[in-house]
C-alpha positions as semicolon CSV with decimal commas, in nm:
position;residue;x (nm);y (nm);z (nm)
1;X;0,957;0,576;2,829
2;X;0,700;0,403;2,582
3;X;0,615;-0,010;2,621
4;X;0,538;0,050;2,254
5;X;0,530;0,280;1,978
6;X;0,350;0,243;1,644
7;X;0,433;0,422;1,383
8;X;0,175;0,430;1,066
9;X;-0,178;0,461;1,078
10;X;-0,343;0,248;0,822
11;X;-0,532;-0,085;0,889
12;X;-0,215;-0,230;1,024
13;X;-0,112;0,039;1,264
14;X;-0,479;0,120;1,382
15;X;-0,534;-0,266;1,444
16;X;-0,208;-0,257;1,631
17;X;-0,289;0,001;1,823
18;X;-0,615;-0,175;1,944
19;X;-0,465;-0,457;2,055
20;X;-0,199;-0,286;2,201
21;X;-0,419;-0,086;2,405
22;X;-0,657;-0,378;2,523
23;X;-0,334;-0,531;2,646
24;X;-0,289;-0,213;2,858
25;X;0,061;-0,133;2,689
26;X;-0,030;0,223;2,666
27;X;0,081;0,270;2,305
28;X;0,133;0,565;2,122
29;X;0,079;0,577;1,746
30;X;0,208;0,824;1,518
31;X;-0,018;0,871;1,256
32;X;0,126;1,108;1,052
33;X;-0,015;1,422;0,879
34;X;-0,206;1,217;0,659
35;X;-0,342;0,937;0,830
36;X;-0,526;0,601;0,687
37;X;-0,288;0,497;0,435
38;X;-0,366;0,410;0,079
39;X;-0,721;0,340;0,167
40;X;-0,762;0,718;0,203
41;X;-0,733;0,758;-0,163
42;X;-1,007;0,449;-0,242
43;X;-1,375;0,508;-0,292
44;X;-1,583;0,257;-0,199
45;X;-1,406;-0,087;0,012
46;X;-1,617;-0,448;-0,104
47;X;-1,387;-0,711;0,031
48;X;-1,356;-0,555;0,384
49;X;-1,495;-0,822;0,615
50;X;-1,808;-0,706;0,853
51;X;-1,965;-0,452;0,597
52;X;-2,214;-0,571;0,419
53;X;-2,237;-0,263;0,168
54;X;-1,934;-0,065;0,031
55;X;-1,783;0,111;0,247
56;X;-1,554;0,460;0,189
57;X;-1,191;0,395;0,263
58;X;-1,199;0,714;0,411
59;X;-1,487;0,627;0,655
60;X;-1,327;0,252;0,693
61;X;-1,015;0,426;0,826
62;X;-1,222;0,671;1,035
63;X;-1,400;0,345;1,224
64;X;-1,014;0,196;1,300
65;X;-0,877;0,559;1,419
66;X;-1,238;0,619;1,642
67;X;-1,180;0,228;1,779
68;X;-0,868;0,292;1,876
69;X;-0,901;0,582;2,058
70;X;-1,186;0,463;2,234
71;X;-0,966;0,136;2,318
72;X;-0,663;0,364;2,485
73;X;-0,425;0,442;2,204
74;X;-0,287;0,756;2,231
75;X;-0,273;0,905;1,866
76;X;-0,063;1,223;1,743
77;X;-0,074;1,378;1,406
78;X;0,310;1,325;1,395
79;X;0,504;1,195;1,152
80;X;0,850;1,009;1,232
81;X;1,173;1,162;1,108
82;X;1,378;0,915;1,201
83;X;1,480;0,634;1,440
84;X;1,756;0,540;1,652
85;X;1,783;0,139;1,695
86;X;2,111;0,069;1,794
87;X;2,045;0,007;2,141
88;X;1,782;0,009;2,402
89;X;1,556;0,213;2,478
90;X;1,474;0,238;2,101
91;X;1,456;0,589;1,985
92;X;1,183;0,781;1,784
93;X;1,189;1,125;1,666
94;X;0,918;1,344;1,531
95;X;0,960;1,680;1,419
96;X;1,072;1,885;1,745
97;X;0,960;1,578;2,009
98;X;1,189;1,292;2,065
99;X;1,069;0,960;2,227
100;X;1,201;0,624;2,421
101;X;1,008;0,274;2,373
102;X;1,101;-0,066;2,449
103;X;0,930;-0,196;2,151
104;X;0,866;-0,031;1,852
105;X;0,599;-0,135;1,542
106;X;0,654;-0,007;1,187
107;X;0,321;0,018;0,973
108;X;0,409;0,277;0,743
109;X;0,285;0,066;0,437
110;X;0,423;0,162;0,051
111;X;0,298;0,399;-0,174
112;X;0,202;0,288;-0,513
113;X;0,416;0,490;-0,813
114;X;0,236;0,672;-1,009
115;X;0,318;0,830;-1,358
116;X;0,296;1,183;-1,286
117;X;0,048;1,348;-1,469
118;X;-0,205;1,593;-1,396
119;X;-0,554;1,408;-1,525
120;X;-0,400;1,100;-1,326
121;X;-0,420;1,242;-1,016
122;X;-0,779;1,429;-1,091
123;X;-0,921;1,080;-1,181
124;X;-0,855;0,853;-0,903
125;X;-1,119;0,669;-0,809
126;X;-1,248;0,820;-1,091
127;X;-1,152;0,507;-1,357
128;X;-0,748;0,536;-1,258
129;X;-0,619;0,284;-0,991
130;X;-0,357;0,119;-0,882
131;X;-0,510;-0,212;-0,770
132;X;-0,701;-0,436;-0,960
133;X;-0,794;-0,687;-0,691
134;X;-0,934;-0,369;-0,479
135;X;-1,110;-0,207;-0,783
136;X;-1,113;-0,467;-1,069
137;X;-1,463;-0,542;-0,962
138;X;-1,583;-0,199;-1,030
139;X;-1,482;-0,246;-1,459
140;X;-1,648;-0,587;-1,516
141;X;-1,697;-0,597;-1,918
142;X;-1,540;-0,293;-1,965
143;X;-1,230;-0,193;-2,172
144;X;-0,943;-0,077;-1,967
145;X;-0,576;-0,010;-1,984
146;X;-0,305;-0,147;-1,768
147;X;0,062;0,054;-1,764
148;X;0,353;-0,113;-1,662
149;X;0,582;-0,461;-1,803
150;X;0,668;-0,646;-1,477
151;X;0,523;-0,883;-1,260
152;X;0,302;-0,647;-1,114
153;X;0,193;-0,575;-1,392
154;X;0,101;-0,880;-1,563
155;X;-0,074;-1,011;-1,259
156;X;-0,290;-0,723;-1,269
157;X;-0,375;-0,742;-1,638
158;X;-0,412;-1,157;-1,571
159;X;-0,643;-1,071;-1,243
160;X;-0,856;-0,803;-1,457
161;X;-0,917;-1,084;-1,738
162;X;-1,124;-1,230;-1,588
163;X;-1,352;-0,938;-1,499
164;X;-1,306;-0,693;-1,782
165;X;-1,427;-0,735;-2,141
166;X;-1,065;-0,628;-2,250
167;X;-0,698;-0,556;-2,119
168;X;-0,460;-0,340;-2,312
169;X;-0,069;-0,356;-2,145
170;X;0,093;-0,049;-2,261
171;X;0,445;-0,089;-2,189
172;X;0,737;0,136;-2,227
173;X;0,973;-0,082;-2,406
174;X;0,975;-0,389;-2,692
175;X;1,018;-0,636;-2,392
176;X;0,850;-0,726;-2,109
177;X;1,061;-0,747;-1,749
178;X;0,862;-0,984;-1,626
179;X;0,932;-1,326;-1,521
180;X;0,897;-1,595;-1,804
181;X;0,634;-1,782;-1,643
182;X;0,397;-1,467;-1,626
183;X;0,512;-1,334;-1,981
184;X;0,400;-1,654;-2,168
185;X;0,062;-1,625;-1,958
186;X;-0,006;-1,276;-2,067
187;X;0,115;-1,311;-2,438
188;X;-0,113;-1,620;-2,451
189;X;-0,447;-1,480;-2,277
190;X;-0,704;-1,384;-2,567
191;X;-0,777;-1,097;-2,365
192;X;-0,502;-0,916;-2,353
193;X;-0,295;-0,694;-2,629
194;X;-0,007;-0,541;-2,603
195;X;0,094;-0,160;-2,676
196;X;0,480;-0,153;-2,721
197;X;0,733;0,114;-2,671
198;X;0,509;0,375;-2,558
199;X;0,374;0,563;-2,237
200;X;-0,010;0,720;-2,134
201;X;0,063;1,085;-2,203
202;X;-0,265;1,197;-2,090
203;X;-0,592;1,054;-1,940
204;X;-0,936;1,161;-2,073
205;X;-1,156;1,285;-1,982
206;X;-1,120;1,555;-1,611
207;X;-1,370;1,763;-1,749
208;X;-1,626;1,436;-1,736
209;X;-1,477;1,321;-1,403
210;X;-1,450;0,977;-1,521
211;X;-1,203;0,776;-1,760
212;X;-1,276;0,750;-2,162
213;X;-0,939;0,738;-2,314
214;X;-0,596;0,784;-2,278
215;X;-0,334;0,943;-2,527
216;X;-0,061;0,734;-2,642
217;X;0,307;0,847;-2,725
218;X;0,549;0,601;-2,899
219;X;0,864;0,674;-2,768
220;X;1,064;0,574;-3,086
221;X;0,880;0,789;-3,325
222;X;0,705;1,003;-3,069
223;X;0,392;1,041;-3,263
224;X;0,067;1,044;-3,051
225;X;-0,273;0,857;-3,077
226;X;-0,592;0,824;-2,864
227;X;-0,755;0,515;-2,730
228;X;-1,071;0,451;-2,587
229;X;-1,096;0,302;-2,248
230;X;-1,279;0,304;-1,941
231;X;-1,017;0,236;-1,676
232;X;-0,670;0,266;-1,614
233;X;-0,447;0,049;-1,400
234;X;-0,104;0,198;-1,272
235;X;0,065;-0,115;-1,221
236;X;0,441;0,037;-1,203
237;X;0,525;-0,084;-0,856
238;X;0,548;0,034;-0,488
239;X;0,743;0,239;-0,305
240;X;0,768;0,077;0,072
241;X;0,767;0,401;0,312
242;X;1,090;0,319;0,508
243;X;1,330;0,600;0,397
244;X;1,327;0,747;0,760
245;X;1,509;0,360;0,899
246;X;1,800;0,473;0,742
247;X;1,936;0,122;0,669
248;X;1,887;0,016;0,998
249;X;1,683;-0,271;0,906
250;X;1,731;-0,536;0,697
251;X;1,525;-0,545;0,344
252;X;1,496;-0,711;0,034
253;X;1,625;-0,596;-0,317
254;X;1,279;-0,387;-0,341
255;X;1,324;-0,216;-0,035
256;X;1,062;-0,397;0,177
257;X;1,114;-0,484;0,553
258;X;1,267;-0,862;0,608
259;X;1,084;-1,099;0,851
260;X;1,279;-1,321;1,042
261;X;0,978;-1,459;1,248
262;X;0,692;-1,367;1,298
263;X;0,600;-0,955;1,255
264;X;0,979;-0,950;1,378
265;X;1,273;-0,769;1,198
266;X;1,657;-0,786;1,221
267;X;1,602;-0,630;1,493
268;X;1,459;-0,807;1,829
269;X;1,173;-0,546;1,964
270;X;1,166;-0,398;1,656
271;X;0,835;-0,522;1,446
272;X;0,681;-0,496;1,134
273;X;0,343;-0,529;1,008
274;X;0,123;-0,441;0,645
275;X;0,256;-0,319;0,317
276;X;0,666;-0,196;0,454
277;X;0,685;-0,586;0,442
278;X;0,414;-0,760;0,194
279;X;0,426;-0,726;-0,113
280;X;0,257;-1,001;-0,248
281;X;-0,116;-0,917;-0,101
282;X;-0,155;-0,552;-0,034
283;X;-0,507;-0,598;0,084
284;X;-0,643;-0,334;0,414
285;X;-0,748;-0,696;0,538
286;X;-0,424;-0,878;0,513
287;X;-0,252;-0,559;0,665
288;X;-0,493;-0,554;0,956
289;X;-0,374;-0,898;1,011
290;X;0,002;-0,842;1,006
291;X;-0,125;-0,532;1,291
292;X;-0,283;-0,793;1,517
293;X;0,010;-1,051;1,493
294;X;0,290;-0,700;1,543
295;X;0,087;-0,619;1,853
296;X;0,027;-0,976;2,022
297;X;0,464;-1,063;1,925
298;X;0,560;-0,694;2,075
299;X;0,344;-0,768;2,415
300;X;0,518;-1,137;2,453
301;X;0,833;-0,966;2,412
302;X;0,772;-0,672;2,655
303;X;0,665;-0,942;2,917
304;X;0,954;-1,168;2,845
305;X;1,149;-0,881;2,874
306;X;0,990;-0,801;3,225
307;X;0,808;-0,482;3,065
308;X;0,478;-0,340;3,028
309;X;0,163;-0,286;3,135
């Protein structure tokens, strides 16, 4: 029997795990196969506070997994199957091991969509990204690309505007999905043009290890055509990492956990914290927040409960 089990391991579930532990709850964090989050797939972190030069994400998510260790946590390289939250004890299973907790907090973050491709994937952090407020910094008066016609979308291309020399939206359709408000911004800003009914086929260049160019099909006449850039911007939306709740919990119509106070879900003991909920700031710092508040919320519950420690 667990006071509390935390299941992610970004900068949400590593900051809950340290407070957690300094509030002798004993927790145990399951951090997955892959641990660290999205930040393992960013180069260098800028707007991380307490580093005064860029940081790795890896090595930014190495600090938070060493800290919490040395705080108490108990970390396993488990990832969580599924969840039973119908009643108390709370139930977490992993693989072959199953586990009981009076409290349970879910930082298993969202996972940007990406387009699919081959040279995508090779240039990460190589020109292609999928957030302009971590990485817009990296392209000031540069040309890049963003792909993608919703919000998102537009408030990355209106975020890199001010940064980048140029923003091309290449969108997949004649129409934008976005809301009004942000479509007359975008269709107004000097900076930005529009590619219509058409999709990146291919980013240039692997073989360079950095972004030049993408190829361009038009999906009503499917002819092809190159265009020079030096960044791209997946800006297609998130995926919040929650299939394993099963519908336990309440969310929104995009799938991401519902507050009702707090870090707390529809669920009392049950506790949310970093991307699974926000999707409005999906910054490491803003997650590590959300961690802190999910940790301090599940130990005033355990002690009103007459648990823990």
């Amino acid at each position: 029997m667990r006071n509390v089990i935390i299941i992610g391991s970004g900068p949400a579930g590593y900051t809950a795990a340290i407070y957690a532990a300094r509030a002798s709850l004993n927790p145990l964090v399951l951090i997955g196969a892959e641990p660290g989050g999205q930040l393992m797939i960013t180069s260098d972190v800028e707007n991380y506070p307490g580093f005064r030069d860029p940081i790795a994400g890896p090595e930014l998510m190495e600090h938070m997994e060493e800290q919490a260790r040395r705080m108490g946590a108990e970390l396993v390289p488990l990832t969580c199957d599924s969840v039973e939250l119908g009643q108390r004890p709370f139930v977490v299973r992993a693989g072959e091991q199953c586990f009981e907790s009076a409290s349970i907090i879910i930082a298993t973050g969202a996972s940007a969509k990406w387009l699919g491709i081959p040279s995508e994937r090779m240039l990460q952090n190589h020109g292609v990204s999928a957030c302009a407020t971590c990485d817009g910094f990296f392209f000031r008066n540069r040309d890049v690309v963003v792909v993608g016609g919703g919000d998102t979308a537009l408030e990355e291309a209106l975020f890199l505007t001010r940064l980048t020399k140029s923003v091309t939206i290449v969108h997949r359709r004649d129409t934008l999905r976005a809301s009004k408000v942000m479509q007359e911004r975008a269709l107004k800003h000097e900076k930005i043009r529009f590619v219509w009914d058409s999709v990146v086929d291919e980013i240039y260049d692997p073989a360079q290890n950095t972004v030049t160019g993408v190829r361009l099909k038009n999906l009503k006449t499917g002819s092809l055509s190159d265009m020079a850039t030096e960044g791209v911007f997946i800006a297609i939306g998130h995926q919040p990492n929650t299939r394993f709740l099963q519908n336990q919990l309440e969310t929104d119509e995009l799938g991401y956990l519902v507050l009702k106070h707090g870090q707390q879900t529809s669920i009392p003991g049950v506790f949310a914290a970093g991307d699974v909920h926000d999707h409005t700031y999906r910054q490491a710092v803003t997650a590590a927040g959300a961690g802190c508040a999910a940790a301090i919320e599940a130990e005033r519950f355990l002690e009103a409960e007459g648990c823990g420690g």
